[in-house]
Biopython code that builds the backbone (N, CA, C, O; Angstrom):
import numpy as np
from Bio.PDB.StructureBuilder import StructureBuilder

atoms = [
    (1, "UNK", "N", (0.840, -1.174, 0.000)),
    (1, "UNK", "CA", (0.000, 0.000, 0.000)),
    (1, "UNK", "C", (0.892, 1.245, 0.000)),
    (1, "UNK", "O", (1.865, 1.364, 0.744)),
    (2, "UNK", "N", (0.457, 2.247, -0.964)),
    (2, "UNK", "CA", (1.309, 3.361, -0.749)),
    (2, "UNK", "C", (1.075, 4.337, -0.087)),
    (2, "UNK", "O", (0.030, 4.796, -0.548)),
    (3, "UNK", "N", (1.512, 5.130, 0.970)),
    (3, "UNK", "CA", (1.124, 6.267, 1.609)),
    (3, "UNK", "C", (0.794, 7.158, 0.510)),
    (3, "UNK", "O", (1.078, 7.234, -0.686)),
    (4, "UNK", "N", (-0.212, 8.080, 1.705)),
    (4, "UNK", "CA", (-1.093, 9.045, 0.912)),
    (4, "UNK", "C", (-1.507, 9.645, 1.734)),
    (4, "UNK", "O", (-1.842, 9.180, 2.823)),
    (5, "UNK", "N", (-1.627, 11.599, 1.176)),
    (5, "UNK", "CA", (-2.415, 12.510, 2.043)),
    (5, "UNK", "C", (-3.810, 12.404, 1.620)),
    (5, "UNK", "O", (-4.408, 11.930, 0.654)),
    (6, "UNK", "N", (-4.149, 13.099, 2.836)),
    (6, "UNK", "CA", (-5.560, 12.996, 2.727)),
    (6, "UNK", "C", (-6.481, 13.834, 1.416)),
    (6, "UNK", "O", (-7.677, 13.756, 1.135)),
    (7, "UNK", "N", (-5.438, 14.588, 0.824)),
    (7, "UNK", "CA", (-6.221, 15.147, -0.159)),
    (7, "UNK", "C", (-5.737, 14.353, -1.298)),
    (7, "UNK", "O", (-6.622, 14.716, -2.073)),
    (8, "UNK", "N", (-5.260, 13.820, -1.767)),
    (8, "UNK", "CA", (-4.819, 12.475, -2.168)),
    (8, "UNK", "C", (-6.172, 11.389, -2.377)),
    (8, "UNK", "O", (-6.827, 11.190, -3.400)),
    (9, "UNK", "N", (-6.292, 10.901, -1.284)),
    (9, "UNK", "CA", (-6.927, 10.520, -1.105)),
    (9, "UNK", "C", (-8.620, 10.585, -1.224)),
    (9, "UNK", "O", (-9.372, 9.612, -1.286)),
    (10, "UNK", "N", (-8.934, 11.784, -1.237)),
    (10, "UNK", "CA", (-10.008, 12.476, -1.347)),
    (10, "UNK", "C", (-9.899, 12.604, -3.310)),
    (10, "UNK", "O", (-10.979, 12.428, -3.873)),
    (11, "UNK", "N", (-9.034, 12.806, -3.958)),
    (11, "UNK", "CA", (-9.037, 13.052, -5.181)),
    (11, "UNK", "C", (-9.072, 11.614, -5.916)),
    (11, "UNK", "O", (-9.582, 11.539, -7.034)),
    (12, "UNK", "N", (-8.547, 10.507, -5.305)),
    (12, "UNK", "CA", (-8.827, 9.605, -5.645)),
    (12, "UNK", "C", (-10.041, 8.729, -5.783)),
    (12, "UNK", "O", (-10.485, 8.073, -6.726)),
    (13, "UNK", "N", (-10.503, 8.955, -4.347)),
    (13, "UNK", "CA", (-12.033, 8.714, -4.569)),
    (13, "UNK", "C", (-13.117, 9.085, -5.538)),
    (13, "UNK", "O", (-14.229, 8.594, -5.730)),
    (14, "UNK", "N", (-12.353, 10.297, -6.212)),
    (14, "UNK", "CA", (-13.014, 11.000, -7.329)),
    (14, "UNK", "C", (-12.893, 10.519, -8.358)),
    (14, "UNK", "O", (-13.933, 10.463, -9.014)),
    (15, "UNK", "N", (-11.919, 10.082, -8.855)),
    (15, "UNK", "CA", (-11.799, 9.286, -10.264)),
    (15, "UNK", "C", (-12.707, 7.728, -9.688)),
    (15, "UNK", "O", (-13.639, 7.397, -10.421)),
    (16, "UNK", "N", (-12.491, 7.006, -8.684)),
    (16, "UNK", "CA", (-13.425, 5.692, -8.411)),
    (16, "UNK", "C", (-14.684, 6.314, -8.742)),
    (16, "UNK", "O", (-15.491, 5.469, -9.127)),
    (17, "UNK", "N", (-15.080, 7.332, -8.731)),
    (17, "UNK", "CA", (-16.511, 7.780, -8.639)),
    (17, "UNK", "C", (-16.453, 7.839, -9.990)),
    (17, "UNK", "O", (-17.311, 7.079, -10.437)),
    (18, "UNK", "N", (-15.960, 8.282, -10.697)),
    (18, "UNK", "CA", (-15.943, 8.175, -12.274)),
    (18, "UNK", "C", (-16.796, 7.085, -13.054)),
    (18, "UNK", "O", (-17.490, 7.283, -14.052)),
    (19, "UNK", "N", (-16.631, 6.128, -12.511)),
    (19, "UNK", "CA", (-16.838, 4.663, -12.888)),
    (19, "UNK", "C", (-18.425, 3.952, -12.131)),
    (19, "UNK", "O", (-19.228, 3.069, -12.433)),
    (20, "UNK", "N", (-18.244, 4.965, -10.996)),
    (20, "UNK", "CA", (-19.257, 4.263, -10.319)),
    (20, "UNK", "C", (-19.513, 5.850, -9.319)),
    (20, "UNK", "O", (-19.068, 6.263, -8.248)),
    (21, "UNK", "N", (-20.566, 6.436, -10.466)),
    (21, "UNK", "CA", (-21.138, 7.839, -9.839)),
    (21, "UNK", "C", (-22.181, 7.665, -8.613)),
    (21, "UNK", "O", (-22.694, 8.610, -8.012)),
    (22, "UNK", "N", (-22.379, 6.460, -8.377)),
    (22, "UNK", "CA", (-23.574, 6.363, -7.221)),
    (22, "UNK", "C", (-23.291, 6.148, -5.942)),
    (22, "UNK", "O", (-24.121, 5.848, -5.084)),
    (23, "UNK", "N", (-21.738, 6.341, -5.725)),
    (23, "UNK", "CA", (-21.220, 5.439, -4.626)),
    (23, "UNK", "C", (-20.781, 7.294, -3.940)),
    (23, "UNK", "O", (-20.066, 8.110, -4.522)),
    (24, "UNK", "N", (-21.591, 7.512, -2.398)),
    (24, "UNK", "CA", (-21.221, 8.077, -1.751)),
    (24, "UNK", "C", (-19.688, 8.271, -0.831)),
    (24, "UNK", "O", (-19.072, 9.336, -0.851)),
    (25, "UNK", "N", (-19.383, 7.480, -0.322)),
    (25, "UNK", "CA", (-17.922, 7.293, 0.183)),
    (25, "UNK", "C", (-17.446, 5.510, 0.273)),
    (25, "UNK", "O", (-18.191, 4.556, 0.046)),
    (26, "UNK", "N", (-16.275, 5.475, 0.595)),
    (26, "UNK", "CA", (-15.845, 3.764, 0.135)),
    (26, "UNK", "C", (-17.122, 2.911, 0.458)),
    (26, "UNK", "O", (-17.289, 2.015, -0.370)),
    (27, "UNK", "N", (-17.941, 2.956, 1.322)),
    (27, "UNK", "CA", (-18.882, 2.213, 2.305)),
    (27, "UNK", "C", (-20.238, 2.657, 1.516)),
    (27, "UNK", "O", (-21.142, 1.890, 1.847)),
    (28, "UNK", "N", (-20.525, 3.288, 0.915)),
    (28, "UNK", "CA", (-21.834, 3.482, 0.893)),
    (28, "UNK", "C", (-21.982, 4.034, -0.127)),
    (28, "UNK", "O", (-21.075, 4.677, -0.655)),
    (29, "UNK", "N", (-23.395, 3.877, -0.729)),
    (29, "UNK", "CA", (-23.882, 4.402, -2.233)),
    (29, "UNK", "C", (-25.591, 4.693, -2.212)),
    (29, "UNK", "O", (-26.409, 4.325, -1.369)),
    (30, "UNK", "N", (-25.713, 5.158, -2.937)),
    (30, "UNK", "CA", (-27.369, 5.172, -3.226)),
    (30, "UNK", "C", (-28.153, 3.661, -3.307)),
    (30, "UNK", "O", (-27.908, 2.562, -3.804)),
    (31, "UNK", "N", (-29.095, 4.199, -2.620)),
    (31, "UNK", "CA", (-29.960, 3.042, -3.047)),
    (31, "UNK", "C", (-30.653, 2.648, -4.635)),
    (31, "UNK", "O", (-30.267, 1.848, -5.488)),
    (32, "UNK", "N", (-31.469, 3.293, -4.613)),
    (32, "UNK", "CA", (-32.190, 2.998, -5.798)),
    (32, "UNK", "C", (-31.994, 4.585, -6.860)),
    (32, "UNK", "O", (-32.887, 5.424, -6.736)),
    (33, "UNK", "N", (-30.852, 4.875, -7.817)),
    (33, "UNK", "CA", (-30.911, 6.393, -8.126)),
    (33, "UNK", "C", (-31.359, 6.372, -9.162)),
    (33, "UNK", "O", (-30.663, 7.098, -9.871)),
    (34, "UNK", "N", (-32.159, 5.945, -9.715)),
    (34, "UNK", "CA", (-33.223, 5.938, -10.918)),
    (34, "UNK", "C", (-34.647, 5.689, -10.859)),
    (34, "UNK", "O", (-35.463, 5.900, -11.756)),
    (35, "UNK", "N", (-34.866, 5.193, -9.642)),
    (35, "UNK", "CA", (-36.202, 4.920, -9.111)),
    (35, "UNK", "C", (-37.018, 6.331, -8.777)),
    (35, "UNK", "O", (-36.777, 7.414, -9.312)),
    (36, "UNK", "N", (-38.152, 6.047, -7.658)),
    (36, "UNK", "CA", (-38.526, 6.560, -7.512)),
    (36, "UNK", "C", (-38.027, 8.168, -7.269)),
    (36, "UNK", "O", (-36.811, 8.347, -7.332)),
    (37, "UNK", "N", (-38.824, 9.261, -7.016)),
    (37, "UNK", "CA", (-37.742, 10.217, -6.401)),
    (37, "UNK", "C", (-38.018, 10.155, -4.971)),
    (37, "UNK", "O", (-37.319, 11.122, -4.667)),
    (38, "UNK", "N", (-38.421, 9.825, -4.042)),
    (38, "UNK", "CA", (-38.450, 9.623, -2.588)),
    (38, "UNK", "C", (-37.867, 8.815, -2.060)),
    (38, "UNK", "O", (-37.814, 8.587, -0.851)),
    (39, "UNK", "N", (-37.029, 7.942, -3.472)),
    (39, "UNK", "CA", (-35.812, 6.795, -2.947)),
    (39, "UNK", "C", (-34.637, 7.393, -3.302)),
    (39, "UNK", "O", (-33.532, 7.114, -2.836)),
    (40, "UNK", "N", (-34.935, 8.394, -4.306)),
    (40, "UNK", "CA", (-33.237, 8.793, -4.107)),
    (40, "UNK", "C", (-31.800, 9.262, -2.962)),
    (40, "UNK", "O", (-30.608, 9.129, -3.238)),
    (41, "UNK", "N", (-32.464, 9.900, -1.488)),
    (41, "UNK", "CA", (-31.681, 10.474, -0.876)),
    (41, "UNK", "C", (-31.293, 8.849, 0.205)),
    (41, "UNK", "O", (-30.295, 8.791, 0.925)),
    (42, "UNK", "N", (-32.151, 7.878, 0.097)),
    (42, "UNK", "CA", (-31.976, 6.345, 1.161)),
    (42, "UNK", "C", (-30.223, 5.923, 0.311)),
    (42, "UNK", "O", (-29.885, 5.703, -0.852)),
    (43, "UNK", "N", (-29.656, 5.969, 1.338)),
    (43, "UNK", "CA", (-27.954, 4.965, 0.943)),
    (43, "UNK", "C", (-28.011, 3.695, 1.355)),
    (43, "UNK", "O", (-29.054, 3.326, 1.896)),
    (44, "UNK", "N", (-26.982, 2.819, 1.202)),
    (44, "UNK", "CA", (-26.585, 1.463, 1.819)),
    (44, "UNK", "C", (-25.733, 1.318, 1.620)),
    (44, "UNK", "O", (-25.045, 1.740, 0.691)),
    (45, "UNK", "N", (-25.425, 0.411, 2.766)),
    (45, "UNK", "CA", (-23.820, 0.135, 3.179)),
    (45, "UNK", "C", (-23.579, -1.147, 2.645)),
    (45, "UNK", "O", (-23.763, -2.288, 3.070)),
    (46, "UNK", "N", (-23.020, -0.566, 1.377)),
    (46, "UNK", "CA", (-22.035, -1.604, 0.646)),
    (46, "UNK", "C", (-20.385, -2.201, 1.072)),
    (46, "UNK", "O", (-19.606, -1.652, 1.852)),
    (47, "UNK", "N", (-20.194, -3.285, 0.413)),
    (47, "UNK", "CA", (-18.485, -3.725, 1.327)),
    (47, "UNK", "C", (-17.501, -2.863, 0.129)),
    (47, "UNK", "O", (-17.709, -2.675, -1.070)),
    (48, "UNK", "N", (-16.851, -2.626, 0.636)),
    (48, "UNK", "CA", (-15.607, -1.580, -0.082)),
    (48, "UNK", "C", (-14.951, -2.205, -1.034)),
    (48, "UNK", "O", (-14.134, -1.725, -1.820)),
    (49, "UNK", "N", (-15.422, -3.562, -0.922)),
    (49, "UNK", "CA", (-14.139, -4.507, -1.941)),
    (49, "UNK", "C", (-13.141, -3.862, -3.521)),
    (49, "UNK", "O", (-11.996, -3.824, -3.972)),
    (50, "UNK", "N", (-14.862, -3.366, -3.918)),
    (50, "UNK", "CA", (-14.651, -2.563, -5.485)),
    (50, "UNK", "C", (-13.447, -1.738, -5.069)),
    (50, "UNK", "O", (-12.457, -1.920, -5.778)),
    (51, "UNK", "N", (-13.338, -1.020, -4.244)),
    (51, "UNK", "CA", (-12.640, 0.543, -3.984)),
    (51, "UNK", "C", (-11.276, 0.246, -4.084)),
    (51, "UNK", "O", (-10.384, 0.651, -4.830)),
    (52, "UNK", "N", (-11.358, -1.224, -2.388)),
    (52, "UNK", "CA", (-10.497, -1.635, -2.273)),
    (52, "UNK", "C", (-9.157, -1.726, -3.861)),
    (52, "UNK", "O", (-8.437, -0.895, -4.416)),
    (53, "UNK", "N", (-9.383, -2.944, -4.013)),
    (53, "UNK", "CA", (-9.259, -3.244, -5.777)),
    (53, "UNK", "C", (-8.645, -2.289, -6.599)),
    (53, "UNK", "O", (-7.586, -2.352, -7.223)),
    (54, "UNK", "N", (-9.780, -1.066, -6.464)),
    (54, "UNK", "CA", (-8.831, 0.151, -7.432)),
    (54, "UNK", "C", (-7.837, 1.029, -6.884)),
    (54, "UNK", "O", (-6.960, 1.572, -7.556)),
    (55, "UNK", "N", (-7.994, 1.155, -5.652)),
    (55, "UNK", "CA", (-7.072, 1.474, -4.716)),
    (55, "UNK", "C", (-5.596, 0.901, -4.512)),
    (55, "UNK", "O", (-4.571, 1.518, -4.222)),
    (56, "UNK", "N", (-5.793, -0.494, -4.754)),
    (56, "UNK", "CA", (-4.885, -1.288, -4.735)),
    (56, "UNK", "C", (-3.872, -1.419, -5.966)),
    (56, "UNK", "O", (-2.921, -2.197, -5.887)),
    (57, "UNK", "N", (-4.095, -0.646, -7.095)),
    (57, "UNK", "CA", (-3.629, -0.325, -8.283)),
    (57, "UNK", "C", (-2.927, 1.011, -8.316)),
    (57, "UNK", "O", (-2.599, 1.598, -9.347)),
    (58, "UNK", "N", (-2.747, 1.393, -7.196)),
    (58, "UNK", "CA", (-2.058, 3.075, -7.010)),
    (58, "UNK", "C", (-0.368, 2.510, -7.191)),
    (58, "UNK", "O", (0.152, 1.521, -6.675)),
    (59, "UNK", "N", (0.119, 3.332, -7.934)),
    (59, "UNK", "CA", (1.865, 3.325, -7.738)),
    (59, "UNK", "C", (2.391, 3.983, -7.778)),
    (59, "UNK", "O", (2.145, 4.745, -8.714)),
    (60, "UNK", "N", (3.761, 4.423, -6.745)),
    (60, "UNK", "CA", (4.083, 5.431, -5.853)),
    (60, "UNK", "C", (4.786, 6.223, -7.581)),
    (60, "UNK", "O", (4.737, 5.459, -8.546)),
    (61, "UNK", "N", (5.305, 7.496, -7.800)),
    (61, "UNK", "CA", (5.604, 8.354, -8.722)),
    (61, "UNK", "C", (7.719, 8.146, -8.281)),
    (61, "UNK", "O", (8.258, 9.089, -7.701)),
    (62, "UNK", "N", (8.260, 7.346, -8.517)),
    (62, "UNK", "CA", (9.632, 7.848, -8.323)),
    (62, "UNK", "C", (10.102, 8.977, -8.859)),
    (62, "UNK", "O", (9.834, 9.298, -10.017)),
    (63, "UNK", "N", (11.024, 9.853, -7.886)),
    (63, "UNK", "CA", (11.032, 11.122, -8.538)),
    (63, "UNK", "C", (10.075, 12.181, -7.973)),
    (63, "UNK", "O", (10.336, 13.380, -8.078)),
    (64, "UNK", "N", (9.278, 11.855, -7.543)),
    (64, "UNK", "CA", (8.551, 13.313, -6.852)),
    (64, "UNK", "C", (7.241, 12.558, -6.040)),
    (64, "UNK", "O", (7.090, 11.336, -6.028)),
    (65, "UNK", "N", (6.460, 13.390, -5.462)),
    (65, "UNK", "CA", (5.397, 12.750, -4.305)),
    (65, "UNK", "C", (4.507, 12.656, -5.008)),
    (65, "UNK", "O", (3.598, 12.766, -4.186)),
    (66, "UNK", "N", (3.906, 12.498, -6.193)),
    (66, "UNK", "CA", (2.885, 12.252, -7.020)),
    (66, "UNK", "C", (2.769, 10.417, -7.087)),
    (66, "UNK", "O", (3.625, 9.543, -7.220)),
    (67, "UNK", "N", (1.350, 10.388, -6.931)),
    (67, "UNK", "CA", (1.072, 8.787, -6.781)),
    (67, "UNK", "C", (0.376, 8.454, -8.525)),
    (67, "UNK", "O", (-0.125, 9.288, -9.278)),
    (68, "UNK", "N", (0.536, 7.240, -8.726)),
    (68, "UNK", "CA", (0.102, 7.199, -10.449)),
    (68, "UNK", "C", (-0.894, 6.179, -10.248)),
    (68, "UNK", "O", (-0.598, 5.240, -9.510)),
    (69, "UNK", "N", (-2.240, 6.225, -10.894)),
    (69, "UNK", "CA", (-3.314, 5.439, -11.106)),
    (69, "UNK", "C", (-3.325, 5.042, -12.655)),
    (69, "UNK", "O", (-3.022, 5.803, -13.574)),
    (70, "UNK", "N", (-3.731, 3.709, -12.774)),
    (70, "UNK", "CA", (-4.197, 3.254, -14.224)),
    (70, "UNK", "C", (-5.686, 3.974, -14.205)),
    (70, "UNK", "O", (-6.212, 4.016, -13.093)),
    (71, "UNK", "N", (-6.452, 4.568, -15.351)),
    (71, "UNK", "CA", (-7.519, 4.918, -15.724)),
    (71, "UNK", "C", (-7.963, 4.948, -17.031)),
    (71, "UNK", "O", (-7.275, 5.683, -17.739)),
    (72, "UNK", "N", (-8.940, 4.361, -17.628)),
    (72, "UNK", "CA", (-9.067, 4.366, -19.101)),
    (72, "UNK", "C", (-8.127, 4.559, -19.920)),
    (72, "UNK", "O", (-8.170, 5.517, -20.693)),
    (73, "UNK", "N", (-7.100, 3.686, -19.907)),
    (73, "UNK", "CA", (-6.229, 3.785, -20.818)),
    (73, "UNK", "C", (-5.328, 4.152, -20.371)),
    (73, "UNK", "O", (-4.399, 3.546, -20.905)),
    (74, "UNK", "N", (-4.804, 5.145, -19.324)),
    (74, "UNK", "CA", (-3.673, 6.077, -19.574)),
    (74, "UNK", "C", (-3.539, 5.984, -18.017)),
    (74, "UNK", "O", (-4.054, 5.171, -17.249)),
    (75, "UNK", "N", (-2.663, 7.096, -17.750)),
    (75, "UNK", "CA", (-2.149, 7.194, -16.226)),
    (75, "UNK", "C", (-2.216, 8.055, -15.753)),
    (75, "UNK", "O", (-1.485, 8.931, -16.212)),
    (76, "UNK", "N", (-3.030, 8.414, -14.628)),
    (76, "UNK", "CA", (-3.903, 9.868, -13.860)),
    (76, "UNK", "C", (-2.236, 10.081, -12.561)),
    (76, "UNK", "O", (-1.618, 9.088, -12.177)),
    (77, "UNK", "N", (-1.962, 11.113, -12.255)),
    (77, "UNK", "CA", (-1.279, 11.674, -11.499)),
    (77, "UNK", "C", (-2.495, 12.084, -10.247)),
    (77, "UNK", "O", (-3.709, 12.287, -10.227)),
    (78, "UNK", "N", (-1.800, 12.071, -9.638)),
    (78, "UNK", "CA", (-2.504, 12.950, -8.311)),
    (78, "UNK", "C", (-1.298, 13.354, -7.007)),
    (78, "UNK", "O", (-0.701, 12.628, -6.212)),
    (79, "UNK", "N", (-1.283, 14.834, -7.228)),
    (79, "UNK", "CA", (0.083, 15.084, -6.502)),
    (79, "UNK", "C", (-0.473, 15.530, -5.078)),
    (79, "UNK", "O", (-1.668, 15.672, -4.817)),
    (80, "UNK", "N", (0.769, 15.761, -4.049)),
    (80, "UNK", "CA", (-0.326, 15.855, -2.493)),
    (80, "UNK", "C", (-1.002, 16.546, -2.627)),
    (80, "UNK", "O", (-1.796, 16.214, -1.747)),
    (81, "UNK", "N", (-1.563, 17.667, -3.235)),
    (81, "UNK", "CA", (-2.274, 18.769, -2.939)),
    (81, "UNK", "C", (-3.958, 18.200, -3.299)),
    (81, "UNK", "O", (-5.076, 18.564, -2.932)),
    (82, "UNK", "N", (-3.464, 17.189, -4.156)),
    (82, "UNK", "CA", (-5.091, 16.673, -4.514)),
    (82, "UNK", "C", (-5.513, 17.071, -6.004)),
    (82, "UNK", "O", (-6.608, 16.910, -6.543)),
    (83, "UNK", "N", (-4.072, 17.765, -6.641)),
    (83, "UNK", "CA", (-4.228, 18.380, -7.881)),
    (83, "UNK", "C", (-4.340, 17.024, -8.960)),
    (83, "UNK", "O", (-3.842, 16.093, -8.327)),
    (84, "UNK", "N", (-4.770, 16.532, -10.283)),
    (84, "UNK", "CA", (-4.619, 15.256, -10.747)),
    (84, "UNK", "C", (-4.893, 15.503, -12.399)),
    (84, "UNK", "O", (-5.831, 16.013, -13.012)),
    (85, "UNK", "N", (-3.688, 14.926, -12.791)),
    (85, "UNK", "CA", (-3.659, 15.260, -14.463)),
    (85, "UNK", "C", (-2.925, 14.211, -14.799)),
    (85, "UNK", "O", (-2.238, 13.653, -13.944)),
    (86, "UNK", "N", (-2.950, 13.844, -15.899)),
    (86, "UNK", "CA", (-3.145, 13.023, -16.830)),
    (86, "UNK", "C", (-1.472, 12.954, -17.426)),
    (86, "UNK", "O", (-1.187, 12.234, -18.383)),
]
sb = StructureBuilder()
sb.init_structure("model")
sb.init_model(0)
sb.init_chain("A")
sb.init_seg("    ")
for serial, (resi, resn, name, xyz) in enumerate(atoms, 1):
    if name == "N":
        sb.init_residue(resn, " ", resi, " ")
    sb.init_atom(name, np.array(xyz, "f"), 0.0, 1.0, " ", f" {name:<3s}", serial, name[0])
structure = sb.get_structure()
């Protein structure tokens, strides 16, 4: 596992969300977000496994504090500040 700041971290969760826009934080997502509209704001606590997984694909940047993610093709940067380019 590679260390990581928390804004790091927070920016990462953002690209997982990319893929999977329904998922509130590692643990939890919408329930039903196409259903009704009085079901949209209900969450559930899903197991993190997915997150886990993509998380687990982070590799550290030799050469500077920038961590590197695989993403559609190519390789997302995300440096401590939480800044993330391509």
């Amino acid at each position: 596992m590679v260390k990581t700041t928390r804004k790091q971290r927070e920016a990462l969760f953002k690209v997982f969300q990319r893929e999977f826009p329904h998922w509130i934080s590692p643990t939890q997502r919408v329930e039903r977000p196409y259903q009704r509209p009085q079901d949209r704001g209900k969450t559930v606590k899903v197991p993190s496994i997915q997150y886990r997984r993509f998380r687990a694909k982070v590799q550290p940047f030799f050469g500077g504090d920038c961590i590197m993610v695989p993403y559609a093709g190519m390789w997302l940067g995300i440096e401590r500040d939480g800044y993330t380019h391509s």
